[in-house]
C-alpha positions in Angstrom: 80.8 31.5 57.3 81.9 35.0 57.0 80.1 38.4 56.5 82.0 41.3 55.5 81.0 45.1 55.8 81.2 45.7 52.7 79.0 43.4 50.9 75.7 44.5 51.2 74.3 42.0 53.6 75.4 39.2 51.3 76.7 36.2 53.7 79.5 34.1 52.2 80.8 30.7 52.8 84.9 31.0 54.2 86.1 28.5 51.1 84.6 27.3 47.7 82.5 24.4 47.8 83.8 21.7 46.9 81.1 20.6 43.9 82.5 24.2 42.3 85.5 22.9 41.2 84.6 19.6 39.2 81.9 22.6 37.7 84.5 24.5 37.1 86.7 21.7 35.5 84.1 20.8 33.2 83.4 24.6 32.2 87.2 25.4 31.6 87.9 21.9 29.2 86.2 23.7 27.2 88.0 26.6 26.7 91.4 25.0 27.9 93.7 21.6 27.2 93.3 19.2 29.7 96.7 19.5 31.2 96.4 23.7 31.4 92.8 22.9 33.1 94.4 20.3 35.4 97.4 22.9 36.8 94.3 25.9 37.5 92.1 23.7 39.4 95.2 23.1 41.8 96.2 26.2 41.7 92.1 27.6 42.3 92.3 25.0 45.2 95.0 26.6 47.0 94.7 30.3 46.4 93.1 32.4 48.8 89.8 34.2 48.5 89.8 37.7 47.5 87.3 40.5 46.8 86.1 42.3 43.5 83.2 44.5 43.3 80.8 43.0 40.9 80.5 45.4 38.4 84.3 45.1 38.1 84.1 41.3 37.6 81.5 42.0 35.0 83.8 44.4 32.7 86.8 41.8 33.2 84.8 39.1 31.9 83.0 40.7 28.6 79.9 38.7 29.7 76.2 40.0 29.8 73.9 39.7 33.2 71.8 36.9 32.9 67.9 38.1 34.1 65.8 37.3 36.9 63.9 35.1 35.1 66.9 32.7 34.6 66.0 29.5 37.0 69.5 29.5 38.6 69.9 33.4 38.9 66.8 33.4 41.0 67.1 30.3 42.9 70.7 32.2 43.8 68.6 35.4 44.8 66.2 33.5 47.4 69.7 32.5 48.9 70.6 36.1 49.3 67.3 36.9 50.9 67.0 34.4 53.0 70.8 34.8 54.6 72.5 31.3 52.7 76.0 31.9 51.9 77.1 31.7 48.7 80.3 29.8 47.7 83.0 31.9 46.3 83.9 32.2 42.4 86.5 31.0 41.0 88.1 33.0 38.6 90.6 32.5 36.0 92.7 35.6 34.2 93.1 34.6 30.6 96.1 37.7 30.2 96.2 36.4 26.3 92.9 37.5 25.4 92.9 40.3 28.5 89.9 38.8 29.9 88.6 37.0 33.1 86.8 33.6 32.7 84.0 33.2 35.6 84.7 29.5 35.7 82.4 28.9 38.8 79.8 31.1 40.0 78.6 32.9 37.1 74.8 32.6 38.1 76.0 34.3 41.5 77.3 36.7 40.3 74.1 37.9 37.8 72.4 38.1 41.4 74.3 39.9 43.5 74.7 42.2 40.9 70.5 42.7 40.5 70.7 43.5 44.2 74.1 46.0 44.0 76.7 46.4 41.1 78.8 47.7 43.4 78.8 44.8 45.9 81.9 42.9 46.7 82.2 39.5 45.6 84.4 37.2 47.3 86.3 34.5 44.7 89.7 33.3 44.1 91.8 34.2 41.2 94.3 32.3 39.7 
């Protein structure tokens, strides 16, 4: 587990677990062929994690914040209260419709960013 300066307080596990990347799979068949989806999960496996503040991720993405109220945004925020780490996101650039797709960790996200838009989020990018 690893803590960065930066982050607000948020504490972060080192890699993604590894439940995030059949979720991720099954998010990106959606938006991807099968044999695109099958190259980016090896590729998400193998990258290294990286930082983005959230706000930043947010305006990549061209998604809204989820509220409070959602179930898995607030069951995300007791996590950050209480000191869990959160698993990375995994990210995926989409550079032909100039976007990022939040394969994994989208509910993450929305709470970090109710605590501090400008927090850094730690993810990997492919």
């Amino acid at each position: 587990m690893s803590k960065n300066d930066n982050d607000k307080g948020i504490n972060w596990l080192d890699d993604a677990e590894e439940h995030n990347y059949p979720a991720a799979e099954s998010y990106l068949r959606l938006v991807y062929d099968e044999s695109k989806v099958t190259k980016i999960i090896v590729r998400l496996r193998s990258t290294e994690v990286v930082q983005f503040k959230a706000k930043d991720i947010f305006r990549a993405s061209g998604l809204s914040i989820l509220g409070i109220s959602n179930l898995h945004v607030d069951k995300d925020r007791k996590k950050i209260k209480n000191g869990t780490p959160l698993s990375p996101l995994l990210l995926v650039r989409d550079e032909n419709n100039g976007r990022v797709v939040i394969a994994d960790g989208y509910h993450r996200l929305c709470a970090i960013y109710g605590f501090d838009e400008d927090a850094w989020i730690r993810c990997k990018i492919v």
